[in-house]
C-alpha positions in Angstrom: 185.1 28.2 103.9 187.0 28.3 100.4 183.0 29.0 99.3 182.9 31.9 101.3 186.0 33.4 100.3 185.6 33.1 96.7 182.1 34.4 97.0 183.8 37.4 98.7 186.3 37.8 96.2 183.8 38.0 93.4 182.3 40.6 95.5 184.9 42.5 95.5 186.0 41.9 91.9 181.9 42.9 90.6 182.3 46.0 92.6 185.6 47.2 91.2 184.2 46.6 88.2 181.4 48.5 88.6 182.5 51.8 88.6 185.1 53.8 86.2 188.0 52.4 85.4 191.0 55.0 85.2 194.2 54.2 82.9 197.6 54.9 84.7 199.8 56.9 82.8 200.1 60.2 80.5 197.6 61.8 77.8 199.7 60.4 75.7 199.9 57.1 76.6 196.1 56.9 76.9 195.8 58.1 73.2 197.9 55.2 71.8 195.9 52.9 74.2 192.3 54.6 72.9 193.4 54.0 69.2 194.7 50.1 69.6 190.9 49.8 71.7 189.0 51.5 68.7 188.0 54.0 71.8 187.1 57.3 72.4 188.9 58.9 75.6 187.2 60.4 79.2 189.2 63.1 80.8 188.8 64.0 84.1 190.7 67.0 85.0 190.8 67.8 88.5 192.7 68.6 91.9 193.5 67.8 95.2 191.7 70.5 96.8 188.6 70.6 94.7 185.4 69.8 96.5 183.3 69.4 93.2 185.8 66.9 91.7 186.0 64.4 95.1 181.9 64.3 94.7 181.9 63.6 91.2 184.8 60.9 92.2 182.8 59.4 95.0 179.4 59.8 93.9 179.1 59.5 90.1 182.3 57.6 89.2 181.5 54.7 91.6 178.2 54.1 90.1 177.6 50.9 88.0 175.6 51.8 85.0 178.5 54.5 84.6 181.1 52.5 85.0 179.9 49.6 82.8 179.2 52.2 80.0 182.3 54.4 80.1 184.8 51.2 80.3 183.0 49.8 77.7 183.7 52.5 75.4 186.6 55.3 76.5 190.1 54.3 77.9 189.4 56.8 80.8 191.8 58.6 82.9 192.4 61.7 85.9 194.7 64.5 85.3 195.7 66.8 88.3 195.9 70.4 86.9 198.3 71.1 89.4 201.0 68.2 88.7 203.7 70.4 86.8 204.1 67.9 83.9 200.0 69.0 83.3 200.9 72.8 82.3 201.3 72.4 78.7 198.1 70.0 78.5 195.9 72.4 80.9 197.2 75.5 78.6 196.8 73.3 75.5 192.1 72.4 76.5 192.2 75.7 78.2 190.7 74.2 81.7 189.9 77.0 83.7 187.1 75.6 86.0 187.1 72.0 87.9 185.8 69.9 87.7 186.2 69.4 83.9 185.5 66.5 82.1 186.4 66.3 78.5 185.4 63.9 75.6 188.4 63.6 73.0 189.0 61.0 69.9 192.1 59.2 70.1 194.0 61.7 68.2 193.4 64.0 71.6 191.1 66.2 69.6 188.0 67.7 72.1 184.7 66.8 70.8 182.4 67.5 73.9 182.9 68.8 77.6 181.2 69.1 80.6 182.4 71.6 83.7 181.7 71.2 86.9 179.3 68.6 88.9 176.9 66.8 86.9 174.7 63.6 87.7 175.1 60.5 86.3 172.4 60.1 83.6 173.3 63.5 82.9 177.1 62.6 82.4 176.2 59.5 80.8 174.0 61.0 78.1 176.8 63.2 77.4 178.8 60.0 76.3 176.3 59.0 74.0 176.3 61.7 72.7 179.9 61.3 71.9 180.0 58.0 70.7 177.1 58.4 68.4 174.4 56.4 70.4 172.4 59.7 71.2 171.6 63.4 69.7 172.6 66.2 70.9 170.7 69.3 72.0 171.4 70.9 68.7 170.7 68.0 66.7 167.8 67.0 68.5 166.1 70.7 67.5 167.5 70.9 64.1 165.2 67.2 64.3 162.0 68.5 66.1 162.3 71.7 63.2 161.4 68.7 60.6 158.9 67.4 62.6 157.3 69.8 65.0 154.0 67.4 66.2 156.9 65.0 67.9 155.9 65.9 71.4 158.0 63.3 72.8 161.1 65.5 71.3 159.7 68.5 72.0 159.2 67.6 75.9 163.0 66.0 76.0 164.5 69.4 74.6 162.4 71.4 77.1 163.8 68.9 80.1 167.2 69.2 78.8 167.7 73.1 78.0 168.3 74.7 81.3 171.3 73.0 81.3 172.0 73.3 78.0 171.5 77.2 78.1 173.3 77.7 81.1 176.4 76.6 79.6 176.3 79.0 76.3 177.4 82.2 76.2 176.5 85.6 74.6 174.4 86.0 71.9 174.6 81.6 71.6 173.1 81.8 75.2 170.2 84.8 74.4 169.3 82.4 70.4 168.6 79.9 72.6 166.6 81.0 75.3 164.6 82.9 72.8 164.1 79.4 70.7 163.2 77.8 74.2 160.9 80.3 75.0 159.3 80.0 71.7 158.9 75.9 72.5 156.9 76.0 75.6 153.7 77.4 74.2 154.1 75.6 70.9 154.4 72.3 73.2 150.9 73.1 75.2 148.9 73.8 72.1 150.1 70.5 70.5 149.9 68.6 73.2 147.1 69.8 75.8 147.1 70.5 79.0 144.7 67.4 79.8 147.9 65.4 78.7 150.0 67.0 80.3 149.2 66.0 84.1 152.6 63.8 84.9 155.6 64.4 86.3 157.7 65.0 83.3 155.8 68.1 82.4 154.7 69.4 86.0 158.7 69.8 85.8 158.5 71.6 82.3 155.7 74.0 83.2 157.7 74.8 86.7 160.6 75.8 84.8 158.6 77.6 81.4 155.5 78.9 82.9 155.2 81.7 85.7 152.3 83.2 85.1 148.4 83.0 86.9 146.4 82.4 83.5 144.6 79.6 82.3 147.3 77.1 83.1 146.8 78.3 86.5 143.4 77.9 86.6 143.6 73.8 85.1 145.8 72.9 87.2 143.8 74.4 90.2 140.7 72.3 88.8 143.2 69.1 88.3 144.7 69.1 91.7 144.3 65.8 93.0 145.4 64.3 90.0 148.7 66.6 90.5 148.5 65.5 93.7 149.0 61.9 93.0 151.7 62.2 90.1 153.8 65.0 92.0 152.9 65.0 95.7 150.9 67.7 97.8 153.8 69.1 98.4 155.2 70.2 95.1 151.7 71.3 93.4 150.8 73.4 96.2 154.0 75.0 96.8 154.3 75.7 93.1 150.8 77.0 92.4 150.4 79.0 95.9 153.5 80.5 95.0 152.3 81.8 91.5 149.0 82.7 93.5 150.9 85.0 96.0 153.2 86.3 93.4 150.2 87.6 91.3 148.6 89.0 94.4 151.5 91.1 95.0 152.7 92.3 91.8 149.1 93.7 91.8 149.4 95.2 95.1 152.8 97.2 93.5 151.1 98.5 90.9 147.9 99.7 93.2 145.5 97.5 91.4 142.5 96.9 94.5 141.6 94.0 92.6 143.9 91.8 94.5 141.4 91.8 97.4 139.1 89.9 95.1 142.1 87.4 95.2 142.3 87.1 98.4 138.9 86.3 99.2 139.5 83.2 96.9 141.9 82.0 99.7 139.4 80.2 101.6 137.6 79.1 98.9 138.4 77.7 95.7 142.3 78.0 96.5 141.9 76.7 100.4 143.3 73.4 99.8 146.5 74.9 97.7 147.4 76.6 101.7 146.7 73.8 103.7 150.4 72.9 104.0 151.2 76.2 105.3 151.7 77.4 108.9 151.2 81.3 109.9 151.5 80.8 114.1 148.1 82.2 115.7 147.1 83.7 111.7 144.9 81.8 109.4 146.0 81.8 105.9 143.9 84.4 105.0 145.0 86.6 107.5 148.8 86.4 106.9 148.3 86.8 103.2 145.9 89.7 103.8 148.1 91.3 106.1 151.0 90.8 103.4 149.1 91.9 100.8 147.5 95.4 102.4 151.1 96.3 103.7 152.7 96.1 100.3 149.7 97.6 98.9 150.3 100.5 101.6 154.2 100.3 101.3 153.5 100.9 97.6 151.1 104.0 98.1 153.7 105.7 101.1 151.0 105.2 103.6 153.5 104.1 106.2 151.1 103.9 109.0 149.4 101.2 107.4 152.1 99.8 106.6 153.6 99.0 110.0 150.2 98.0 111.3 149.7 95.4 108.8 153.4 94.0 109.3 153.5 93.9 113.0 150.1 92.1 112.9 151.9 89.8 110.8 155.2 89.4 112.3 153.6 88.9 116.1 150.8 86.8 114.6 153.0 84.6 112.3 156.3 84.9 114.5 156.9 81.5 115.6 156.4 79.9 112.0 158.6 82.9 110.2 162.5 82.7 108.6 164.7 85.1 108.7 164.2 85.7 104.7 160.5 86.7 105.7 162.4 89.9 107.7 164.8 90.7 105.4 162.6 90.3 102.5 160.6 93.0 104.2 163.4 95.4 105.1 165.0 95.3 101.7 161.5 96.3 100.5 161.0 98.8 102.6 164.7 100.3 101.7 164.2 99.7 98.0 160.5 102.2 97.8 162.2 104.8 100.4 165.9 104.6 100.0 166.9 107.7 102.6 163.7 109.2 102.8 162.2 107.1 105.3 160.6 108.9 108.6 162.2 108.3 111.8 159.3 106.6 113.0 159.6 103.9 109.8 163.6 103.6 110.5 162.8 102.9 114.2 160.2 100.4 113.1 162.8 98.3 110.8 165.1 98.8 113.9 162.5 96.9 116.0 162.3 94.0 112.8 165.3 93.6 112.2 166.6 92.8 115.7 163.9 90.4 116.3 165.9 88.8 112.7 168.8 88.8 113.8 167.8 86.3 117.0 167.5 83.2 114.3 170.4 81.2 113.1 171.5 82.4 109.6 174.5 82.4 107.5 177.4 85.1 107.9 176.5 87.3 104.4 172.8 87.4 105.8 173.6 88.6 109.2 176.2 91.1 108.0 173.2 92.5 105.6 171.0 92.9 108.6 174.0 94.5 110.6 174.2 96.9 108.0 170.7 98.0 107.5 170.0 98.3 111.4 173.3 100.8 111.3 171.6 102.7 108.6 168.6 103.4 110.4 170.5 104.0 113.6 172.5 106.7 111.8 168.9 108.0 110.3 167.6 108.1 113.5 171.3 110.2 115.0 172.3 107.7 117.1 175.3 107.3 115.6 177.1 105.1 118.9 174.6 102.5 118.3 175.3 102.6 114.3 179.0 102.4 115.1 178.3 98.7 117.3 176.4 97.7 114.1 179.2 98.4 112.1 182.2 96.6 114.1 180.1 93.8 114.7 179.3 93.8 111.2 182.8 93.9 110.1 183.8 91.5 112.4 180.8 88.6 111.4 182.4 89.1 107.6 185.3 88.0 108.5 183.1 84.2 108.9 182.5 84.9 104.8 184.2 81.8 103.0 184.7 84.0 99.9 187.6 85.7 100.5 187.5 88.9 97.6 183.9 89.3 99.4 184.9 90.1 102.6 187.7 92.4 101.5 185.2 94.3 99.3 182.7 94.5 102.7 185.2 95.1 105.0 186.8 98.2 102.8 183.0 99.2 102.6 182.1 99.0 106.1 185.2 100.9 107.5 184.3 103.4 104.9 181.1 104.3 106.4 182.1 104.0 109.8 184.7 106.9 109.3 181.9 108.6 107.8 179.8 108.7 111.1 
């Protein structure tokens, strides 16, 4: 019995251990504790009500290899941005987002910080950084500039700047996206596409390359090797989606040569659609049908148009979202604007009430509202606009963001009066 209670103790002892351990008291008091420990100090400025901050408490704080690193080398500790002692230090780092997690030295000076919810290796490598055990971004391309044939480099600082980017600002954020840019193609011709079936850079050509080309076409003629590094499901999503893209942005522009696309689908290309479902349509036919209607769209021929997308919406109807109706109506609203024929305004009337049986969120539905009024009034029947404006109004109120559905609800009203 003692056995089992001291095994149980040690349990609980290894798992207390294993996650960040937070030092009770002030900033200052963790700075005088950091400098006596030869430590660097962790931040974590949060609140009570913020949803980010509990997830990075629960789910990243907890973990072990996070904890055993961060209590090895920072006197750690949570401030609550709203606890009034906390105004001058909030004012002093300038936190105006939460999460925000800030590196300091133990003379409180910022060296590195991080805002809002990051993972762990992510938050981790951010500590390295910190301490000295790792570059960062900066350093790492001021390192691959001296030594541009370092693939390995090259492929990390590809991985790593989406992030990176995302948190710069102004011209900072534009250099280095244009640097990035610059990367990706310098990457491919030094190291081959031939290498370059793995996980690591499927990622980095999702996120660099969005283009049908010669990429396209290797990793077409590779898929089955894609298929065992990334799964079906990613390949094929990733290159039918490039596929389609090209086929319409062709279609926009009146080029006829997208047909010869199309009759690729069921050859060469037929295994990149065999995940995908189009109800009583082959995959041909739905992406035909797409095709020719925004071909049509495109060249105001609105009778083959509608044929084309009520073929597809009763063909494909059980298998469609509600983004595959509004993606259409916003389309059809974008090339007309207020010039659309009756008959073309009653036809979007018809789509967009078959959209608004599925389940979608309240900014969606409140869209569809809106555009269904629109027609309604195009069409003069302006009691039937009217019901699509109250029950518009009213289905914003659902809208969590709150400045959101004061600006829709001011814009709704507006146009009701104006019926």
């Amino acid at each position: 019995m003692k056995y089992i209670l001291a095994c149980l103790v040690l349990i609980v002892v290894t798992r207390a251990s294993a996650q960040i351990s937070f030092f009770k008291g002030s900033l200052q008091e963790v700075l005088v504790k950091a400098k006596q420990e030869n430590k660097k100090v962790f931040v974590d400025f949060y609140a009570d009500w913020c949803g980010p901050c509990k997830a990075m408490a629960s789910r990243v704080f907890t973990q072990a290899e996070v904890g055993t690193y961060f209590n090895e080398h920072f006197v750690c500790c949570q401030l609550d941005v709203d606890a009034k002692e906390m105004a001058n230090v909030v004012k002093q780092y300038k936190i105006t987002s939460l999460p925000t997690l800030a590196f300091m030295d133990d003379a409180g000076k910022e060296i590195r910080r991080i805002e809002g919810v990051v993972a762990a290796d992510v938050l981790i490598n951010e500590a390295k950084i910190t301490t000295g055990e790792a570059l960062s971004f900066e350093q790492m391309y001021e390192k691959y500039k001296k030594s541009k044939k370092d693939t390995g480099l090259a492929q990390q600082l590809l991985l790593e700047a989406p992030r990176f980017i995302s948190v710069q600002k102004g011209y900072d954020q534009a250099k280095w996206k244009s640097r990035i840019d610059l990367l990706f193609p310098e990457y491919v011709k030094s190291k081959k596409l031939e290498n370059m079936v793995n996980q690591p850079d499927f990622v980095i050509i999702t996120l660099y390359h969005s283009k049908a080309d010669p990429i396209f076409d290797f990793m077409l003629q590779h898929y089955d090797e894609y298929v065992d590094c990334v799964g079906e499901k990613d390949i094929s999503s990733y290159l039918a989606g490039l596929n389609n893209a090209y086929i319409i942005q062709l279609c926009k522009t009146g080029n006829t040569s997208y047909k010869k696309r199309l009759n690729r689908l069921d050859g060469d290309m037929q295994k990149l659609y065999g995940m995908f479902k189009f109800g009583d349509l082959s995959v041909k036919e739905a992406i035909t049908c797409l095709a020719d209607a925004t071909y049509y769209l495109h060249c105001h021929d609105e009778k083959a148009y509608i044929e084309n997308m009520d073929k597809y919406f009763t063909g494909a109807e059980e298998n469609l979202s509600v983004n595959d109706y509004t993606q259409a109506l916003e389309e059809v609203h974008t090339v007309y604007g207020k010039s659309m024929s009756e008959g073309l305004q009653l036809k979007c009337i018809d789509w967009a009430t078959r959209a608004l049986k599925k389940d979608m969120d309240p900014v969606v539905r409140v869209r569809l509202l809106l555009i269904t009024a629109e027609c309604y009034a195009g069409t003069g029947k302006k009691d039937e606009a009217k019901q699509c404006l109250n029950q518009a109004f009213l289905k914003s109120g659902e809208i969590d963001n709150k400045n959101m559905v004061l600006r829709m609800q001011m814009m709704i009203k507006n146009r009701i009066q104006k019926l």
